[in-house]
VORO-637221 format. One record per residue (C-alpha): residue in one letter; x, y, z. Coordinates in pm, 1 decimal. Each point is the difference from the previous one (the first is absolute). Layout:
N
<rec 'a'; <X; Y; Z>>
...
END
This chain:
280
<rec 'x'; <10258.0; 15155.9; 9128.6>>
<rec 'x'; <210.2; 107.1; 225.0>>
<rec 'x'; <286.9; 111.2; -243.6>>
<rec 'x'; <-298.7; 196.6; -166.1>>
<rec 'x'; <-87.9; 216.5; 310.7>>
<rec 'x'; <397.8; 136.0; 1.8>>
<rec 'x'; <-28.8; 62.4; -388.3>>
<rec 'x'; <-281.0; 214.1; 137.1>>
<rec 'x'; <184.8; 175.3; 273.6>>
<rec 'x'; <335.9; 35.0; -198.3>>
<rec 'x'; <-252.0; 203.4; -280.4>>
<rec 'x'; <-132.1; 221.2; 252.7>>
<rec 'x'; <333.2; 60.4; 227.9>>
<rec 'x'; <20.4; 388.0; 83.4>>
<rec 'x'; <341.1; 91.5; -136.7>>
<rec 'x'; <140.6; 10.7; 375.6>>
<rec 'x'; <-102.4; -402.6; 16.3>>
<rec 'x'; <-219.4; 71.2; 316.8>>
<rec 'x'; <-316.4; -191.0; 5.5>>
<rec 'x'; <-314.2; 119.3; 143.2>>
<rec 'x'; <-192.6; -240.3; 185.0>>
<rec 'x'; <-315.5; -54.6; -135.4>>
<rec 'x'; <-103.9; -94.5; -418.8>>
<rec 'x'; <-323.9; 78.2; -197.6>>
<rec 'x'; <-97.2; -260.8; -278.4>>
<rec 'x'; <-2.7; 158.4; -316.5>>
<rec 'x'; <-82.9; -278.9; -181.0>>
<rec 'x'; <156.3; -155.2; -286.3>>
<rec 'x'; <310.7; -83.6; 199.6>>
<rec 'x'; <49.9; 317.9; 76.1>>
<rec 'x'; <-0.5; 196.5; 370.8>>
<rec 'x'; <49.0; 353.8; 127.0>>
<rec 'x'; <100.1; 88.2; 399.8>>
<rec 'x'; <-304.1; 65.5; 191.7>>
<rec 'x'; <218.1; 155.9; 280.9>>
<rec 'x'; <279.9; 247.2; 31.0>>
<rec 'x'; <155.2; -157.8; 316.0>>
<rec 'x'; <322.5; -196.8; -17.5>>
<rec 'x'; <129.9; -181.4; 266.7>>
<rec 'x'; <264.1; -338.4; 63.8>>
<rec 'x'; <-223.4; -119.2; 294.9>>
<rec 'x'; <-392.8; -66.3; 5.6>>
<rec 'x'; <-128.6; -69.1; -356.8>>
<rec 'x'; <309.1; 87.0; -172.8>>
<rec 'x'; <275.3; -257.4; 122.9>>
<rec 'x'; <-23.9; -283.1; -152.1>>
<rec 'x'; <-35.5; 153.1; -331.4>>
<rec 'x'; <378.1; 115.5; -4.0>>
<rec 'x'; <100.5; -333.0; 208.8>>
<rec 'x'; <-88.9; -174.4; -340.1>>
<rec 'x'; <162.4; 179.2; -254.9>>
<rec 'x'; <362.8; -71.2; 161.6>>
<rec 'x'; <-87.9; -331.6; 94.7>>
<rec 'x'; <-176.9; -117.9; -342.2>>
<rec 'x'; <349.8; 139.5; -171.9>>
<rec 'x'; <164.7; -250.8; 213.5>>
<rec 'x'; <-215.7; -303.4; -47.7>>
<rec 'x'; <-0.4; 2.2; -331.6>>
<rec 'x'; <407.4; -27.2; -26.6>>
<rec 'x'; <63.0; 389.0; -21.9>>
<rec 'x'; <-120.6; -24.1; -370.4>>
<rec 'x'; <-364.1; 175.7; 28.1>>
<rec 'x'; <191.8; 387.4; -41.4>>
<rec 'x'; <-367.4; 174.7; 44.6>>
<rec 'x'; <-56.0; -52.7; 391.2>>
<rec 'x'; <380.5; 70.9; 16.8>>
<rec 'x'; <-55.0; 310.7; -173.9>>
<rec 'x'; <-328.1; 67.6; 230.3>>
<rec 'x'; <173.7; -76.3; 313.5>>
<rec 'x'; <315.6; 287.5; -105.4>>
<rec 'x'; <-284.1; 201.9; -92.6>>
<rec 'x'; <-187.4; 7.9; 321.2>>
<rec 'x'; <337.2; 11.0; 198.1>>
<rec 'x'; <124.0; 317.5; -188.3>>
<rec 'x'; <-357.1; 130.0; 98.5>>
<rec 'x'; <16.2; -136.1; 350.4>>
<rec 'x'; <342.4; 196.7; 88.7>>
<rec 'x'; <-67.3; 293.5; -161.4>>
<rec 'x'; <-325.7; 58.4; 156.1>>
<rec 'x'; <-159.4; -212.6; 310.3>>
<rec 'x'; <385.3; -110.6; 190.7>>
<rec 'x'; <1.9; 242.7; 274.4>>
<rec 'x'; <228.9; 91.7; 292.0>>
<rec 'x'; <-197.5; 33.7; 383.1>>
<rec 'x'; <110.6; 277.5; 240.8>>
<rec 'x'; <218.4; 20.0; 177.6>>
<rec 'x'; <187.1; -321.4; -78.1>>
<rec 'x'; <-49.2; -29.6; -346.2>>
<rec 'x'; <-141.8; -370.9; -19.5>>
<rec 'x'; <-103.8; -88.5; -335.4>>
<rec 'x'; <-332.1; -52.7; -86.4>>
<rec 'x'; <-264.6; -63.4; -287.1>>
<rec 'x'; <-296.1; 283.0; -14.2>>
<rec 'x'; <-326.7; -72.5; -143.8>>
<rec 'x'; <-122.4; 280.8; -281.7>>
<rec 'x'; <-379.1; 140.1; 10.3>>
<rec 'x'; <-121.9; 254.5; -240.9>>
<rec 'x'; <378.2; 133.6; -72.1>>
<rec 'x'; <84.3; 29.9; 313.1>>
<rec 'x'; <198.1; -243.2; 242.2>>
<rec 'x'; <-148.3; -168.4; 304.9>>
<rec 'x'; <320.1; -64.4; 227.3>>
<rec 'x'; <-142.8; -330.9; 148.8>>
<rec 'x'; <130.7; -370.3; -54.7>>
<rec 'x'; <-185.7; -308.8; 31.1>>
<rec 'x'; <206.1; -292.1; 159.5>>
<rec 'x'; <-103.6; -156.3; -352.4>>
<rec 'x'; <233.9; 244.0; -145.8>>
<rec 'x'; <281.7; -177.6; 163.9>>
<rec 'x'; <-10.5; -313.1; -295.4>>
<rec 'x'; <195.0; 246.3; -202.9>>
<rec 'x'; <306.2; -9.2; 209.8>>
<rec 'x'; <37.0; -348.1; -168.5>>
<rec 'x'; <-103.1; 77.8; -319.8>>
<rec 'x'; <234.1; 253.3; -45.0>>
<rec 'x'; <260.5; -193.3; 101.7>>
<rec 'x'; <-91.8; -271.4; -213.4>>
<rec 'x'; <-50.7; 245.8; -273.4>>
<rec 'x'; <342.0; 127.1; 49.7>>
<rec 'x'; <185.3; -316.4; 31.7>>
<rec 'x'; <-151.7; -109.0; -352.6>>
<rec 'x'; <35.1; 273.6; -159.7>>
<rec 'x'; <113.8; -33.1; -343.1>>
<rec 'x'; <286.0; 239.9; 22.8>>
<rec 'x'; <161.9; -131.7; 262.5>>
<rec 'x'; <-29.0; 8.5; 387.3>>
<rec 'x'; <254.9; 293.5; -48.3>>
<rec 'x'; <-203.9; 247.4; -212.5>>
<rec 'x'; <-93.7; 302.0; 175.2>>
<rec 'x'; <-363.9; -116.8; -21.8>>
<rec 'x'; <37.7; -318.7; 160.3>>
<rec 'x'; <196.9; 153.3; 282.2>>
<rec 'x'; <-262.7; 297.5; 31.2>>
<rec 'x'; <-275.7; -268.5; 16.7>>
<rec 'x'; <205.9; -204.4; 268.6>>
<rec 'x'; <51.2; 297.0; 207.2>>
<rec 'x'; <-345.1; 92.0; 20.2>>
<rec 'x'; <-80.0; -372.7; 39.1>>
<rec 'x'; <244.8; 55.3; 329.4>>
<rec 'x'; <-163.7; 319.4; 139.1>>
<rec 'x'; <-316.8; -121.4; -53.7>>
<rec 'x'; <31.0; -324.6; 212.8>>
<rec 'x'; <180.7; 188.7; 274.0>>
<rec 'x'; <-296.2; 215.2; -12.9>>
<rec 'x'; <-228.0; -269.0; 35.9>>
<rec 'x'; <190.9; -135.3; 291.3>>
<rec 'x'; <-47.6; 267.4; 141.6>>
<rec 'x'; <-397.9; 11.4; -11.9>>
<rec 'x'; <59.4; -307.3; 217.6>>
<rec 'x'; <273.0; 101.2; 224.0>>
<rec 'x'; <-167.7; 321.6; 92.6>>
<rec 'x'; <-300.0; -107.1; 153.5>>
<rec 'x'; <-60.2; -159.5; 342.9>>
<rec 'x'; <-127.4; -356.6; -139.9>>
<rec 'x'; <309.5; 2.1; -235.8>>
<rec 'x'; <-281.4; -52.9; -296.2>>
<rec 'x'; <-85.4; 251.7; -281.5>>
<rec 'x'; <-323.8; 145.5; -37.6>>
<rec 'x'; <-214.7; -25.8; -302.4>>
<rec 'x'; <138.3; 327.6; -154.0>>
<rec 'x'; <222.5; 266.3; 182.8>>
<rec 'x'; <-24.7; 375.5; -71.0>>
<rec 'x'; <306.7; 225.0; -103.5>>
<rec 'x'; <-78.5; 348.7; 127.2>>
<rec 'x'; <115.8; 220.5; 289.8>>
<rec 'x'; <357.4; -63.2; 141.9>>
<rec 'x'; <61.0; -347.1; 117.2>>
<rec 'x'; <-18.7; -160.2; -298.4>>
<rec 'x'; <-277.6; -226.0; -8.9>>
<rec 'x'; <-344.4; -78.0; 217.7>>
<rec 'x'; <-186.7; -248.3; 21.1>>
<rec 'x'; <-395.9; 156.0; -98.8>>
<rec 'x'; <-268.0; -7.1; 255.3>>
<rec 'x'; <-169.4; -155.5; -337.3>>
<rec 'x'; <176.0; -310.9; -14.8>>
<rec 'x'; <208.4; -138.7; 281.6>>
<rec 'x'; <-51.7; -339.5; -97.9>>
<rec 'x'; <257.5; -260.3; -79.8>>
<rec 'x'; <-196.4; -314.6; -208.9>>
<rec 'x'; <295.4; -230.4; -58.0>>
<rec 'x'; <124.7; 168.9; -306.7>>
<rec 'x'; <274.8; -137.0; -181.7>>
<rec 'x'; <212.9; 280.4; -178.9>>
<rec 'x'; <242.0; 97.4; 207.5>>
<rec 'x'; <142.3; -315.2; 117.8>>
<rec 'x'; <-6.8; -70.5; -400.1>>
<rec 'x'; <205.7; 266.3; -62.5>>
<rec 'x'; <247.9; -98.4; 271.3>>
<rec 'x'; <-3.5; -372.7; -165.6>>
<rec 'x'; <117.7; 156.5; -323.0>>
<rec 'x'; <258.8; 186.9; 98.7>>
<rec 'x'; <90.9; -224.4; 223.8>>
<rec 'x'; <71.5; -282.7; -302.2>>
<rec 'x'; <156.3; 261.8; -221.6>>
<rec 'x'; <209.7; 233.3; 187.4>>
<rec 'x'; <139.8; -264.5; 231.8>>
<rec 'x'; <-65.0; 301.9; 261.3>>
<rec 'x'; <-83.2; -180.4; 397.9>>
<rec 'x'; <-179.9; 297.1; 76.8>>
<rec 'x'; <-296.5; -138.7; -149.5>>
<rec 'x'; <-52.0; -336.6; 216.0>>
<rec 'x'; <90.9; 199.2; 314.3>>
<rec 'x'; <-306.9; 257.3; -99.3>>
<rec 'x'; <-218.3; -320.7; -99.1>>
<rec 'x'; <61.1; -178.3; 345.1>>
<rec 'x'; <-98.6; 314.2; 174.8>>
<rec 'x'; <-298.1; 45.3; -196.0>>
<rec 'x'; <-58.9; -370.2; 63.8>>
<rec 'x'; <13.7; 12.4; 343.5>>
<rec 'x'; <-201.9; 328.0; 32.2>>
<rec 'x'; <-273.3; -231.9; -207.2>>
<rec 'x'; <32.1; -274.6; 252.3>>
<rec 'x'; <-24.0; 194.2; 329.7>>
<rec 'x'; <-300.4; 189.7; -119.1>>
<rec 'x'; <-219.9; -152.8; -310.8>>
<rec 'x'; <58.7; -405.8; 138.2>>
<rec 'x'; <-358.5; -113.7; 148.7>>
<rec 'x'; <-62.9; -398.3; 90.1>>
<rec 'x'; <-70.8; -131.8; -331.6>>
<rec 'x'; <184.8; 224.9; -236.8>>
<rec 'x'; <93.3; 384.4; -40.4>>
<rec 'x'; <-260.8; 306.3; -30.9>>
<rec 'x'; <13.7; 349.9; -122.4>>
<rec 'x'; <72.7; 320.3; 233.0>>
<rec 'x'; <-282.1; 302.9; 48.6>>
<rec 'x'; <294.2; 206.9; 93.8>>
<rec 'x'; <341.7; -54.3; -19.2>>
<rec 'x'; <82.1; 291.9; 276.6>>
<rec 'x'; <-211.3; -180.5; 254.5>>
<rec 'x'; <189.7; -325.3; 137.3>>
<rec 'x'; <-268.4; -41.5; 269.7>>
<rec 'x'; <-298.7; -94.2; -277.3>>
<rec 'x'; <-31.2; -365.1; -89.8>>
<rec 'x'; <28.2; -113.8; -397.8>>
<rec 'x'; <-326.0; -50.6; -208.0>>
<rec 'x'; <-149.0; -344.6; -31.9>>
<rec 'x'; <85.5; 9.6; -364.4>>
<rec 'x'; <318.4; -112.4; -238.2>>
<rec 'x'; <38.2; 91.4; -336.8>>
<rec 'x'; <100.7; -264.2; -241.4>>
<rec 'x'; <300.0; 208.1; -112.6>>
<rec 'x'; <175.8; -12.5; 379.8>>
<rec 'x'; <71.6; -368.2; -119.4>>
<rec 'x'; <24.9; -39.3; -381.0>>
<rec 'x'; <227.1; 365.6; 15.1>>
<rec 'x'; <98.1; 157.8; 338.2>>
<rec 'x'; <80.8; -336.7; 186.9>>
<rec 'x'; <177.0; -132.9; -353.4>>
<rec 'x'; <202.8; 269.4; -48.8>>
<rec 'x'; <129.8; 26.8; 356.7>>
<rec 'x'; <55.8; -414.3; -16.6>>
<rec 'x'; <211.4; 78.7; -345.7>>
<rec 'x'; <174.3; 314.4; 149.4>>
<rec 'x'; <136.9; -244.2; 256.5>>
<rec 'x'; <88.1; -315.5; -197.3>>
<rec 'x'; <321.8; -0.3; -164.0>>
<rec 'x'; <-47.3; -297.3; -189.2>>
<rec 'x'; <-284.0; 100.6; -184.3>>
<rec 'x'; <-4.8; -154.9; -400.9>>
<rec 'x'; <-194.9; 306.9; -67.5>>
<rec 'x'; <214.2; 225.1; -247.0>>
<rec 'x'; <-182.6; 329.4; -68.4>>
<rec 'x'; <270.5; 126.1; -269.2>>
<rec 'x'; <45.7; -340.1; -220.4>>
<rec 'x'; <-313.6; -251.7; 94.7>>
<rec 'x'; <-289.1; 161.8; 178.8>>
<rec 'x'; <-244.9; 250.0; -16.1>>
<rec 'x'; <-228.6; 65.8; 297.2>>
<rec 'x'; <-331.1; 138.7; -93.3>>
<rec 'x'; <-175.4; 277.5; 213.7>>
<rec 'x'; <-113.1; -230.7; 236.4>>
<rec 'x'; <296.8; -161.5; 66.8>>
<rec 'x'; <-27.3; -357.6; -197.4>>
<rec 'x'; <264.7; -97.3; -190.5>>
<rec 'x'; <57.9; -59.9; -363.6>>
<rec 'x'; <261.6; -131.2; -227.6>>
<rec 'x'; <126.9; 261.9; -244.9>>
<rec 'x'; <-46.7; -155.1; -352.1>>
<rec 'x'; <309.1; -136.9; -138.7>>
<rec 'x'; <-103.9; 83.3; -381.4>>
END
């Protein structure tokens, strides 16, 4: 069932391989976009998260969510990647209507992973200009997404930040909350495994410790109203994603002796369990 919905969406793919976010049921196995807003974070991510990561499980032999993932990539670069003002970080905008909306959910983050992983698989070679475009936004992105930590007084992102004006990024009067998300400390587990690059443990301890000093309460760790206010005390409330993703990722990021091998054994789904990757 499953492998029927992406038969579905590879039928209906606009030719730039962006995805809107919501689907009408036309009946008859068939469905139209109900929507014409595309976006990597909210109700959009996991979508693309799958069509790299079902080309891997399946041995690199399923060519169609291969071909979607390129697809979506070429469509991704040419139209949503972005550079802030005035120090040019990279980022992912959403698309409403035609037009861009220059804002970035810390969801958006996963992809500094996924491209990697994308790029590191990819079947011409980790040498191809496409696999080293993909790794270099995979780069910018995740220092990017440092960033929306590093920038604010807590040391935690907020829920979205806002790319307008001239100092980059803000965090929106909207949604200053931090809930425990996992994505960017995914992205520096990635890259962290396949670049070989320290940079990415010394961001995840800092992050770490940032979640430590200011989300820890007396029986387990709670979410942030606002992650530019170090005086307020976290929510009574933990998501079940802090510990199956944000608290596994950070424990993997930090374990050299994992048996978890994300280019020849394992695939992680989107939240952050582990499968094998099937041998035949």
């Amino acid at each position: 069932k499953s492998e029927k919905v992406f038969d579905i969406l590879d039928k209906i793919t606009p030719d730039d391989g962006l995805l809107f976010e919501k689907l009408k049921d036309e009946g008859k196995g068939k469905a139209s976009f109900a929507s014409d807003k595309t976006s990597f974070g909210a109700m959009g991510d996991s979508t693309y998260e799958y069509m790299i990561k079902l080309w891997i499980q399946g041995g690199r032999k399923e060519g169609k969510y291969r071909k979607m993932w390129d697809k979506a990539m070429e469509g991704l670069h040419s139209q949503l990647v972005q550079k802030s003002t005035p120090n040019g970080l990279t980022y992912i905008a959403d698309r409403k209507h035609g037009r861009l909306d220059h804002k970035m959910d810390h969801l958006v983050c996963f992809m500094g992973g996924s491209l990697a992983l994308g790029a590191y698989t990819d079947p011409s070679g980790i040498d191809s200009s496409r696999a080293k475009r993909d790794l270099k936004t995979a780069k910018a992105l995740t220092y990017t997404c440092y960033q929306m930590y590093a920038r604010t007084k807590t040391g935690i992102s907020s829920e979205f930040v806002k790319f307008s004006g001239g100092d980059d990024f803000q965090v929106p009067s909207s949604a200053p909350y931090y809930i425990l998300r996992p994505e960017v400390v995914e992205a520096f587990y990635y890259l962290s495994v396949l670049t070989g690059d320290p940079i990415y443990r010394e961001w995840g301890w800092e992050v770490f410790q940032s979640i430590e000093k200011y989300c820890k309460t007396k029986y387990g760790y709670g979410s942030l109203h606002n992650v530019n206010d170090p005086s307020m005390e976290p929510e009574d409330r933990m998501e079940s994603f802090f510990l199956a993703e944000t608290l596994k990722y950070l424990y993997l990021l930090f374990d050299p002796d994992s048996d978890i091998d994300i280019l020849n054994k394992h695939v992680f789904n989107t939240e952050a369990h582990p499968v094998k990757i099937f041998e035949n």
